[in-house]
C-alpha positions in Angstrom: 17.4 17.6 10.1 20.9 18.2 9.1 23.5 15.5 9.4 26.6 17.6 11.0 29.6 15.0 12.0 32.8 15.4 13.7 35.9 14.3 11.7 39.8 13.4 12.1 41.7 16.3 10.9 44.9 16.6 9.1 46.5 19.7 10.2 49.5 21.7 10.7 51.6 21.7 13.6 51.4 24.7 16.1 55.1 25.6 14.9 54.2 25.7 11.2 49.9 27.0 11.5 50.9 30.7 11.1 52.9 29.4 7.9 51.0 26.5 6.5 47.8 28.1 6.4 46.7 31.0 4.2 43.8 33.6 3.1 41.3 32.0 0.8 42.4 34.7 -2.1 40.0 34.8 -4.4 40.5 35.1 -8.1 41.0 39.2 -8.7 43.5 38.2 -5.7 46.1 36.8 -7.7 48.8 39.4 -7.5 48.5 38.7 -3.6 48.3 34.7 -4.5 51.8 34.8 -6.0 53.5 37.1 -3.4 52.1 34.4 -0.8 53.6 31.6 -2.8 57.1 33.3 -3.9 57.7 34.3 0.3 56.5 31.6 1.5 57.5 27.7 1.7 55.4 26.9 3.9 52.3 27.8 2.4 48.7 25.7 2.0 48.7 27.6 -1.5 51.1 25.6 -3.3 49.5 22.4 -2.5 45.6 24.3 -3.5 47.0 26.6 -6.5 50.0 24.8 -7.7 48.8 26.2 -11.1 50.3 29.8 -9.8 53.8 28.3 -10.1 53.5 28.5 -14.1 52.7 32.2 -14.5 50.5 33.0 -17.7 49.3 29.2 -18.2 46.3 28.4 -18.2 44.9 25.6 -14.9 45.9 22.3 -16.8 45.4 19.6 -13.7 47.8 16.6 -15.6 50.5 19.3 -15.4 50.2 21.6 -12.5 48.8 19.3 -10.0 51.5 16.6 -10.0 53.4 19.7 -8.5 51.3 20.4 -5.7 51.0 16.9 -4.8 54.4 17.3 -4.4 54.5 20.0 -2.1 51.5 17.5 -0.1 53.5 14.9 0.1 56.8 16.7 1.4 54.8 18.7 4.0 53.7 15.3 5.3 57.1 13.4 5.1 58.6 16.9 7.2 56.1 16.3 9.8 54.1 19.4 9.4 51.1 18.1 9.5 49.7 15.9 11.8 46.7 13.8 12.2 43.8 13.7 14.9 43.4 10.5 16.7 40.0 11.1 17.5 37.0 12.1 15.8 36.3 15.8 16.9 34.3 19.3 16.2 36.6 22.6 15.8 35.8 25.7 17.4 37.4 28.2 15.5 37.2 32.0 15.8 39.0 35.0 13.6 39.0 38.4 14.9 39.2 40.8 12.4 39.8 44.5 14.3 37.3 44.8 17.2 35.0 41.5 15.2 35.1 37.9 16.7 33.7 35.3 14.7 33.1 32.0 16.0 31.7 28.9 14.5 32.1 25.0 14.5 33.9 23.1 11.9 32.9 20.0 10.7 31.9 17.8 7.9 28.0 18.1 6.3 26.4 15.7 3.9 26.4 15.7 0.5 22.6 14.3 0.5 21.7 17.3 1.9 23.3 20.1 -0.1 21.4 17.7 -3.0 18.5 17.7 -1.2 17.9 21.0 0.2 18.8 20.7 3.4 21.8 22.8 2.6 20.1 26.0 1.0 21.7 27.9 -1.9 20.8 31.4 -3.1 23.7 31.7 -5.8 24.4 29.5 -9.5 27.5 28.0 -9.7 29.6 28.1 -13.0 30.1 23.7 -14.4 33.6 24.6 -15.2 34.6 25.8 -12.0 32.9 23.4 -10.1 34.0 20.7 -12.0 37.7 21.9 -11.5 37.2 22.0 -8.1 35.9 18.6 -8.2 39.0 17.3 -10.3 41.0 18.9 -7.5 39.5 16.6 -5.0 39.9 13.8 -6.7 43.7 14.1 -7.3 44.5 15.5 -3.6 41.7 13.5 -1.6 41.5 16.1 0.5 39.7 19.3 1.3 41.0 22.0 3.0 38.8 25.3 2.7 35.6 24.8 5.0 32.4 25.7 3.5 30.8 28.8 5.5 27.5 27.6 6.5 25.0 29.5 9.0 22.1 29.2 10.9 19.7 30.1 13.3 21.4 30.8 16.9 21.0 28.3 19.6 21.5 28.9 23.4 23.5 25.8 24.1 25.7 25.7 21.1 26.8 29.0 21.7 27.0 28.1 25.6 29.2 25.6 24.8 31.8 27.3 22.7 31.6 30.0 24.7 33.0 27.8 27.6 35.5 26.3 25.3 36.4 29.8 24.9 36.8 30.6 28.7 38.0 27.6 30.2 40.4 26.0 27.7 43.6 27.1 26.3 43.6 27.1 22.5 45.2 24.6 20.4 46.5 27.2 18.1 46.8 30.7 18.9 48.7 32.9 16.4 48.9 36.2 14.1 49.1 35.9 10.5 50.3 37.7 8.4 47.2 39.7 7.5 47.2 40.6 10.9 44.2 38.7 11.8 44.0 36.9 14.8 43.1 32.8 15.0 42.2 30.7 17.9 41.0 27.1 17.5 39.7 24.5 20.1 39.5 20.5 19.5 36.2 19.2 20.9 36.6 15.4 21.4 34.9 14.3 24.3 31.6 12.6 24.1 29.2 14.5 25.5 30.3 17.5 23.9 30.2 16.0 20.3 26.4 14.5 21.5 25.4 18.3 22.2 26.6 19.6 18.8 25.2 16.4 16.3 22.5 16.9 18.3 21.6 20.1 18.0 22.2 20.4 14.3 19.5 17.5 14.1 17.1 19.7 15.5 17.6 22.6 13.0 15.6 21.9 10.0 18.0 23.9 7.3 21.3 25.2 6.7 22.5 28.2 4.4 25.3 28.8 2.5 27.1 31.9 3.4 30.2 31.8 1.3 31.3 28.7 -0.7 28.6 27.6 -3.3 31.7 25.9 -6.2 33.3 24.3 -3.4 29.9 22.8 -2.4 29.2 22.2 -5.7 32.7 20.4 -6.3 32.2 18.5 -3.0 29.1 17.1 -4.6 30.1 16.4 -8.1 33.1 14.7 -6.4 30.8 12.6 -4.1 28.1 11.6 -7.5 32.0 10.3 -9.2 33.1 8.2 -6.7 29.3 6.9 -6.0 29.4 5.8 -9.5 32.7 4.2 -9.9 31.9 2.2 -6.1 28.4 1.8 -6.2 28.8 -0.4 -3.4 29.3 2.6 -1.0 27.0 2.6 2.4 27.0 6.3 2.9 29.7 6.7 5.5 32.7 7.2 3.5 34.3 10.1 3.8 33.6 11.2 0.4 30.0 11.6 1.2 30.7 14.7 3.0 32.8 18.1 3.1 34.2 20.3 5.6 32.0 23.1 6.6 32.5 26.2 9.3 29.0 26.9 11.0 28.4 31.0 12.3 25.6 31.5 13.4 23.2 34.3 11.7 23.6 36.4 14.0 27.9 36.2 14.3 28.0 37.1 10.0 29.0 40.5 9.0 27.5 41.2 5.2 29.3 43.7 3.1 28.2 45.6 -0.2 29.3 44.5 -3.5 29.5 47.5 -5.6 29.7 47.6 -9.8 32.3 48.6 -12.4 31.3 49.6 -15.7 33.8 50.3 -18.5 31.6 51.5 -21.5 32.1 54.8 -23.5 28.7 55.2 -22.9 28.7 56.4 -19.8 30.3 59.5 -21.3 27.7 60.5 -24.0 24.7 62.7 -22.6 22.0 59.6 -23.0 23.3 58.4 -20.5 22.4 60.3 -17.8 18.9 60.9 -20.0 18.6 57.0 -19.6 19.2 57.6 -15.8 16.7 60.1 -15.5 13.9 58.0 -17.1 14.6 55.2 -14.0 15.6 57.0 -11.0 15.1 60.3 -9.1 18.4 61.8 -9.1 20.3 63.8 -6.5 23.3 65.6 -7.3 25.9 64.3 -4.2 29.5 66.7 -4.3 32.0 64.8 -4.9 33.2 62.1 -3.8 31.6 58.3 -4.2 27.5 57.7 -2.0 27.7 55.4 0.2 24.1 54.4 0.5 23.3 53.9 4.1 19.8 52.0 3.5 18.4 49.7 1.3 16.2 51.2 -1.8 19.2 54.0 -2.4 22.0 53.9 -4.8 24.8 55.7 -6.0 26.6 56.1 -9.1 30.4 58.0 -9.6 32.0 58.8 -12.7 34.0 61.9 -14.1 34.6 62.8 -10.3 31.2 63.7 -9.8 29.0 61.4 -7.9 24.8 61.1 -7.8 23.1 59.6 -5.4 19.8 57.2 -6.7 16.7 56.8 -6.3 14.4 54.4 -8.1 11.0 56.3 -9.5 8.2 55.3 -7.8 5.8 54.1 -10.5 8.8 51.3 -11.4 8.8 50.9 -7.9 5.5 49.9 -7.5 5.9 47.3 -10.2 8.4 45.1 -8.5 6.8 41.7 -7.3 8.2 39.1 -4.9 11.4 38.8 -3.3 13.9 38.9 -5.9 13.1 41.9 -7.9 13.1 44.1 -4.5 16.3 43.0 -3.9 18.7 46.1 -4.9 21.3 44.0 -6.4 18.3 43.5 -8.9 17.3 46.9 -9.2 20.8 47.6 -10.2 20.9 44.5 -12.7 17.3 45.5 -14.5 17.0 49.0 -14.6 20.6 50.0 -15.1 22.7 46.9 -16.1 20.3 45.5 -18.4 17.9 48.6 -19.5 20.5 50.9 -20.0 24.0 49.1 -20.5 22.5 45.9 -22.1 24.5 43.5 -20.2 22.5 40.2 -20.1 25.0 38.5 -18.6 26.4 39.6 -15.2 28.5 36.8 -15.1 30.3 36.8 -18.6 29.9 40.4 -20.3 33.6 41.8 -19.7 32.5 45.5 -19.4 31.0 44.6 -15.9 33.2 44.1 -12.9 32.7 43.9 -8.8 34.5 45.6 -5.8 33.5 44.3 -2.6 32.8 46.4 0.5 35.8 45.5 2.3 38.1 47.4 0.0 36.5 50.6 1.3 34.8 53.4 -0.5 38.9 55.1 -1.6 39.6 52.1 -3.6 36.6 52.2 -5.7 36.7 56.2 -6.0 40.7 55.8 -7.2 39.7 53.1 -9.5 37.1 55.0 -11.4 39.4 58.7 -11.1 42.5 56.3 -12.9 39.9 55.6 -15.8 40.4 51.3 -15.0 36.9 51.4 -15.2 34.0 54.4 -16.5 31.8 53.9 -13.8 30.9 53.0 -10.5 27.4 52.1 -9.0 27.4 52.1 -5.2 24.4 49.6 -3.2 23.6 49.1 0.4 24.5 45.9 2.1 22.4 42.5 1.3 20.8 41.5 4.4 20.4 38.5 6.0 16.9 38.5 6.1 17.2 38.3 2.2 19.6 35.9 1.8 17.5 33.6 3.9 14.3 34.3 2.0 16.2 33.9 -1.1 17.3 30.2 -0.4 14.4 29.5 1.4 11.9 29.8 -2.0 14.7 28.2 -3.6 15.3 32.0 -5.7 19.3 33.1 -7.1 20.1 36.2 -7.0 21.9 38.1 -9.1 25.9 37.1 -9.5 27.9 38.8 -6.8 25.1 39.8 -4.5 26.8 39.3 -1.2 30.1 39.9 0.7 30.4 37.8 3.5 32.5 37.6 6.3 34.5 35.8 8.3 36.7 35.0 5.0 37.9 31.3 6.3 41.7 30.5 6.5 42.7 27.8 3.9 45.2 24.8 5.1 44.0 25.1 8.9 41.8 22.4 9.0 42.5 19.7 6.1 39.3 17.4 5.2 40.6 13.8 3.7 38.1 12.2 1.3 39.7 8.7 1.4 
């Protein structure tokens, strides 16, 4: 049973949403992070990465985030924000081209993410979690949901869709990405029964995208537990702000490698390739591989497309080593490049999907990187049976989409 609440939002006005509230950039994003900040006044980002403001500094909280609780403080004294009288769900949808995604926002419990309620299938990194945990603390607020999904229900998805039909948005706007953004404030009663209700029926939930920020939401919630260990369980900082999709609503992308290693240019290498994988000379231009057990590689404009032998096929046991992000990580990562590592060793580096198959060709033919090794998507099937035996897969494993706005809907913890 998984505790899902409604919550009193802080969030922008309908004036200032299409300027307040900005992409989640992640951290190879950072040339798009600062254009954000230096064109835009209005943006979440100088409040969530005031540490962009001091270019080539490393993230030093005492000095950077006095700044952004600056820029909190004056968005609030403008009137930009404003404040929900009511507890209330969000119905939020992003469409992305001809994709609509739709989910709930609200707040989950901390007791279950630590008690597996809330399922994981990737590690999180202490430092980054405990920065983002530091972060809470000085802004007492959150404001990038967590994506959570889970298995599809008729009525939920009746009711949004209603929502969706029969009420006129509370925000409706283009940003600047060129994404479209609707959201709906669900306040009445028996609406908010239905959801809580419904989410108390479903026995897990899985994270789709946002493992540090769960992790920080939790290290955040263990502090203040510890310095008011009079706390009942329904303060605010007991829970974090979470967008449900359901499985069914996700899109999953690939998450393709980067090698740079002189290594890749010496004949063994291809020898070493030969001993693993049935190899098919592909033209070229970059494989896509268009189901799961196939793989490309691309390097010296010349691309091959994979496939692993089948006695080291029959070998593999269990979920995680069939996965082909860990094909990729034992037989050519680790065998042949001796990366141990994925998330550390510096000659390894991701592309995501959405960045499309040019990108990653243009990358390797301008010699940023030696090589790049092309997988099929991660499925949802996987990710579910992943979390479900309580398994991690390798670093970088899945893509997931919607990407969640930042500074839409603002989470206080006191």
């Amino acid at each position: 049973m998984a505790v899902i609440k409604p919550f009193k939002a802080l969030r922008p006005t309908k004036d200032k949403v299409a300027f307040i509230s900005a992409p989640s950039y992640d951290s190879s994003s950072r040339d798009k992070s600062f254009a954000e900040l230096e064109e835009n006044p209005y943006s979440y980002l100088h409040i969530v990465k005031p540490y962009l403001h001091f270019k080539g500094e490393k993230k030093n909280p005492d000095k950077h985030f006095p700044l952004g609780l600056e820029y909190f403080n004056k968005f609030k004294e403008q009137g930009w924000f404003i404040k929900d009288e009511k507890d209330s769900y969000y119905i939020y949808r992003v469409i992305k081209g001809s994709n609509a995604y739709t989910g709930i926002i609200a707040a989950a419990s901390v007791d279950d993410y630590n008690n597996n309620r809330i399922l994981k299938h990737e590690n999180t990194l202490t430092e980054k979690q405990n920065e983002l945990a530091d972060h809470i603390r000085w802004f007492r607020q959150m404001g990038n949901p967590v994506l959570l999904t889970y298995p599809d229900t008729t009525k939920i998805e009746g009711l949004i869709s209603h929502y969706i039909e029969h009420h006129i948005p509370e925000y409706n706007f283009i940003s600047s990405d060129q994404l479209k953004h609707n959201l709906w404030v669900v306040n009445s009663e028996q609406d908010i029964e239905l959801i809580k209700g419904e989410f108390e029926n479903i026995p897990s939930l899985f994270i789709a995208d946002g493992h540090h920020r769960s992790a920080g939401a939790a290290a955040h919630c263990d502090y203040q537990r510890n310095t008011n260990p009079l706390f009942d369980g329904k303060e605010n900082f007991n829970f974090f702000p979470v967008c449900l999709i359901p499985f069914s609503k996700l899109h999953i992308l690939e998450y393709h490698r980067l090698i740079k290693d002189e290594l890749v240019n010496q004949p063994q290498f291809m020898q070493a390739i030969a001993r693993y994988f049935d190899i098919i000379p592909s033209g070229h231009l970059p494989v896509q591989p268009l189901k799961p057990k196939e793989f490309g590689i691309y390097f010296n404009h010349t691309a091959y497309l994979l496939q692993l032998k089948q006695p080291f096929a029959n070998e593999l046991e269990g979920i995680l080593e069939n996965l082909d992000v860990s094909i990729v990580e034992e037989f050519i990562l680790k065998r042949i490049f001796h990366i141990k590592d994925s998330k550390t060793d510096r000659r390894l580096s991701f592309i995501d999907g959405s960045k499309g198959i040019l990108t990653l060709q243009e990358t390797i033919d301008k010699k940023e990187f030696d090589l790049a090794i092309t997988l099929y998507h991660t499925t949802i099937e996987e990710v579910k049976s992943v979390a479900e035996n309580n398994l991690i897969m390798p670093p970088k494993s899945t893509w997931i989409e919607p990407k969640l706005r930042t500074g839409l809907i603002i989470y206080e913890t006191e």
